[in-house]
C-alpha positions, 0 to 999 in steps of 0.5 A, a space after each residue: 823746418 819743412 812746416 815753418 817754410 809752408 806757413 811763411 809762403 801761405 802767409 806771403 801769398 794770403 798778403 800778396 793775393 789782394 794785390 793781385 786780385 786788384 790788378 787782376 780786376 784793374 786790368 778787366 775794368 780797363 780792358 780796351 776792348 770791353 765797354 757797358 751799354 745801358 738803355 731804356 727799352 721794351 721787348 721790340 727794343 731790347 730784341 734789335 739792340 742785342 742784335 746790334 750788339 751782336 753785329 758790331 761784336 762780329 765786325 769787330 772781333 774781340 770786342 765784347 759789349 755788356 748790355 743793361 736795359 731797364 723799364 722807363 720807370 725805373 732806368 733813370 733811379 738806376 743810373 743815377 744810383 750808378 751815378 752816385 757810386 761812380 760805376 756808369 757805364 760807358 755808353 747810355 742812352 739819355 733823354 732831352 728832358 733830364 740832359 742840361 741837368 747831367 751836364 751841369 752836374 759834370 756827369 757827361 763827356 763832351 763828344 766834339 774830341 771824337 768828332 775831330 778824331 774822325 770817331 764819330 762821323 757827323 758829315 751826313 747829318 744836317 745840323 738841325 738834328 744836333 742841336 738838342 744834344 749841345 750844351 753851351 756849344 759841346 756836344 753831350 749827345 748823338 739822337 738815334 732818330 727824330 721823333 714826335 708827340 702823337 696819338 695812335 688810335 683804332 680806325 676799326 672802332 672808328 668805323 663800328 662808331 660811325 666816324 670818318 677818318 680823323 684830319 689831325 692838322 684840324 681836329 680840337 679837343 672838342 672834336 676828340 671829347 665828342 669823338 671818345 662819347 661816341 665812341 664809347 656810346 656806339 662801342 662800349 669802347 673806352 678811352 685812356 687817360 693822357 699819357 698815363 706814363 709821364 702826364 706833362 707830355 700832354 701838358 706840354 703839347 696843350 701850353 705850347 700852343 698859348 705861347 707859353 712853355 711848362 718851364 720858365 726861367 725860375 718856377 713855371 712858364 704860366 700864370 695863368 691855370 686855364 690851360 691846366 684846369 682843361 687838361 684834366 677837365 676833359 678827362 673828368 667829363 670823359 670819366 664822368 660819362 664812363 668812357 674813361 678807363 678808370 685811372 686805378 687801372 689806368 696808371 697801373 704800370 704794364 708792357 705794351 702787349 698788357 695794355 688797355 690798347 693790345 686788350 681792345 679796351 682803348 681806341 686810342 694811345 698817346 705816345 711818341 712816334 717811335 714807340 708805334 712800333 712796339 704799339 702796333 706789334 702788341 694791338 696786332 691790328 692796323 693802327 694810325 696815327 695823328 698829331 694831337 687835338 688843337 685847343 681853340 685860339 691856338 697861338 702856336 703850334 704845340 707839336 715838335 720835333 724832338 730827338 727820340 733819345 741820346 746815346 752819351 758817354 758819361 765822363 766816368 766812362 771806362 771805355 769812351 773810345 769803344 763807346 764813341 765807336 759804337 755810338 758811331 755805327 749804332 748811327 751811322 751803319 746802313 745795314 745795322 739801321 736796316 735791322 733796326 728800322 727805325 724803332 728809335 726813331 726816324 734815323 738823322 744821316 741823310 743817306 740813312 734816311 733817304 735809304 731806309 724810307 724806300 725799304 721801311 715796312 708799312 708800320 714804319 713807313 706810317 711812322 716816316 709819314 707822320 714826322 713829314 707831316 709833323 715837320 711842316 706843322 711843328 713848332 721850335 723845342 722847347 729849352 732842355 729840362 731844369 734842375 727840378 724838373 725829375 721831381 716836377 715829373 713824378 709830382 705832376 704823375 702823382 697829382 694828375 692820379 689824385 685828380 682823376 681818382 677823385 681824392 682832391 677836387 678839380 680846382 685843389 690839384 691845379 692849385 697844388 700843381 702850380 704852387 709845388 711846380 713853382 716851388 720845386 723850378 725855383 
């Protein structure tokens, strides 16, 4: 009987345990204080995140924040894998180029509740630094910082090749093309190709200054190749004449501190301005910065201020409230801006800016410089990213490798750029 009764309760327990592991794991999933953070970093990044996360949790005991990070590469695969099976986290960091799309999709939730809370406090920030992150009037996403297209270069290998300091708000692609032969000439220094990580951000700047924009309302924002034919004619003279880094190498992926300028084998860099501090740590020797060459007969200015990147909370968020009240301090804390010195960015509250740049390192004081100077020589943004536009980024990536590496010839990877690019816009 003894036995019989043992059983019974082994087997009640058996039926009853994943009830009560559910609840166990509901309970966890829905603690109010625990949220997931998740961000696209490198080793400067990740270091003064986790210190974030560290300060907040210790002004607010209890709270524990699970962080995520992940190459640029591979962030955006990621979330959208997170995406599809409903498992996001509670705050991520996100890109103008890819928000319209997530908004449309009903992936983002609308930050104005928090503001009208008093969650976020936006009362210091000028309006003009929100802009990029509304949509249709709501607010997806809070920027960290204000950033800029840019190229850093090497004044030491300037100098050992006989050139002056450079004026950007004047230079042509004509002027950087001569700069690179002699630079490799006098040198045997080499130039990278542009912007190896995403290509069209170099395009961008280049078309910009036409006029026109990469998109348009329905397939691309051009007719006319000229434009584009240069973009990569440039590079294959620079290739031609053995002052390119050959693009087999070149497009190999790699962390800032692997990279042909912390080698010496670059003189020059395109990045945005906010990626200068984990640049200039991995050269380990004095850079500069500059805004990029002008093409000739510019109609406009190609050059914009742009946010560096958003924090948004995504609609499946488990956590919004502790995610909009980290989002808060993560903007809006002096001393935790202080610690982050403004790796993403020139920070948006006027009282943060105004403080930070009396304190700033030289490095970041170069960076505060440069978006002085970008801001009385850019132009307006462009319109967030269409649907499309992820793949138009990888084709754009592919192509640009088939150019320089020779596979198709100057003429067949422009027409396949615009053919596919209208394809895959419409």
């Amino acid at each position: 009987m003894k036995a019989k009764n043992v059983l019974i309760t082994i087997l009640v327990t058996l039926l009853l345990l994943p009830g009560v592991l559910f609840a166990q794991a509901a309970a966890e999933k829905t603690d109010s204080n625990t949220m997931r953070l998740a961000w696209w970093g490198n080793p400067t990044r990740d270091e003064r995140t986790y210190k974030a996360v560290q300060m907040f949790e210790a002004k607010n005991p209890g709270v524990t924040i699970e962080t995520e990070t992940t190459g640029w590469s591979g962030y955006w695969d990621k979330m959208n894998t997170q995406a599809a099976a409903g498992s996001l986290p509670d705050l991520m960091q996100h890109d103008y180029a890819y928000m319209l799309q997530w908004v449309e999709r009903n992936q983002l939730a609308d930050l104005t509740p928090y503001v009208n809370q008093g969650i976020i406090d936006l009362s210091k920030i000028n309006d003009s630094f929100l802009t990029g992150g509304r949509v249709d009037g709501k607010l997806y996403g809070i920027s960290l910082g204000t950033n800029a297209v840019c190229l850093t270069y090497d004044p030491a290998v300037l100098k050992k090749a006989g050139i002056s300091q450079i004026d950007s708000t004047t230079w042509t692609w004509e002027d950087f093309e001569r700069i690179a032969i002699q630079v490799y000439q006098k040198t045997g220094v080499q130039t990278i190709p542009f912007f190896t990580t995403d290509p069209k951000v170099g395009f961008d700047n280049m078309i910009r200054q036409t006029g026109a924009s990469t998109y348009g309302k329905t397939g691309l924002g051009f007719t006319d190749p000229a434009v584009l034919r240069e973009f990569y004619a440039i590079q294959l003279r620079l290739l031609d004449a053995g002052a390119l880094i050959k693009p087999e190498t070149a497009f190999v992926t790699v962390s800032p501190e692997e990279g042909a300028m912390a080698k010496g084998d670059t003189w020059v860099e395109f990045i945005w301005s906010n990626q200068f501090v984990s640049t200039q740590a991995a050269a380990q020797r004095p850079l500069e910065i500059a805004m990029l060459p002008n093409i000739k007969n510019a109609k406009a200015k190609g050059t914009f201020l742009k946010p560096s990147m958003f924090f948004s909370i995504p609609a499946t968020a488990e956590n919004p409230e502790l995610a909009a009240k980290f989002l808060n301090y993560f903007v809006n804390d002096i001393e935790v801006n202080e610690m982050l010195m403004g790796e993403r960015g020139v920070p948006i509250p006027d009282d943060v800016r105004e403080h930070m740049a009396t304190m700033v390192d030289p490095i970041n004081k170069q960076i505060f410089d440069y978006i002085s100077l970008v801001s009385k020589n850019a132009g307006p943004i462009d319109a967030p990213d269409p649907a499309g536009s992820g793949e138009f980024l990888k084709m754009v990536r592919d192509v640009t490798q088939e150019i320089l590496m020779k596979r198709v010839s100057l003429n067949e990877g422009v027409a396949k750029i615009m053919s596919r690019g209208n394809e895959i816009l419409k």
